[in-house]
C-alpha positions in Angstrom: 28.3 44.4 28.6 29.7 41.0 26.4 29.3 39.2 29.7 25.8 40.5 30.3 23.2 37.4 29.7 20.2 38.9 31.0 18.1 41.5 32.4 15.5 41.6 34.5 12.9 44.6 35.4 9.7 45.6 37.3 7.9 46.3 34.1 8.2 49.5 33.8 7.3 50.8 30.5 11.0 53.2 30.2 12.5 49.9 31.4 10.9 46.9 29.6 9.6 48.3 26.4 10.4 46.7 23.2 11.2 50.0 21.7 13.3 52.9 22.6 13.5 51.5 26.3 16.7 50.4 27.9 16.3 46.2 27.7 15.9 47.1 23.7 19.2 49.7 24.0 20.7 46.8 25.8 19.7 44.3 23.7 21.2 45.9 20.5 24.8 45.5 22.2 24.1 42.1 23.2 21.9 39.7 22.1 22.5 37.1 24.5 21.1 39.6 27.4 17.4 39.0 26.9 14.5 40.3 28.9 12.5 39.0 31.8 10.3 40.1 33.6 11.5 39.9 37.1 9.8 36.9 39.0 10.0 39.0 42.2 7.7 41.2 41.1 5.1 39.0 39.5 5.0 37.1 42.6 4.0 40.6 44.9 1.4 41.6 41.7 -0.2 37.9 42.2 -0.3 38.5 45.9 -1.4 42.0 46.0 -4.3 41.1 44.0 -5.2 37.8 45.9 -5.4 39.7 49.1 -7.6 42.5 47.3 -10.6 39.8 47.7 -12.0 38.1 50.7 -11.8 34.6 49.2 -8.1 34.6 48.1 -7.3 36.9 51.7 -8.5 33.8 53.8 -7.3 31.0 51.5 -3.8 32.7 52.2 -5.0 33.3 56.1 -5.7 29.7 56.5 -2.8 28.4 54.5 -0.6 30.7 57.1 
């Protein structure tokens, strides 16, 4: 855990909370391991929702 300098999560609630969850659990045995949200994630959230509308579904479409 000393060697751990960061930690990253699919926001989950039981994973990314500031209380009680395991980043804060983690955290309070290392504070150099801080919390990000995982990029990954964000990215398939932002393209999820794009593709949920006919505008942002061909923008991508065309782009392909």
């Amino acid at each position: 855990m000393e060697d751990l300098r960061g930690q990253g999560f699919d926001g989950g609630s039981n994973m990314g909370g500031k209380f009680i969850r395991v980043q804060a659990r983690i955290l309070e045995i290392n504070l150099k391991a801080l919390f990000v949200h995982c990029f990954a994630h964000r990215l398939n959230q932002v393209v999820e929702k794009t593709m949920e509308s006919s505008v942002g579904r061909n923008l991508l479409m065309t782009l392909n």
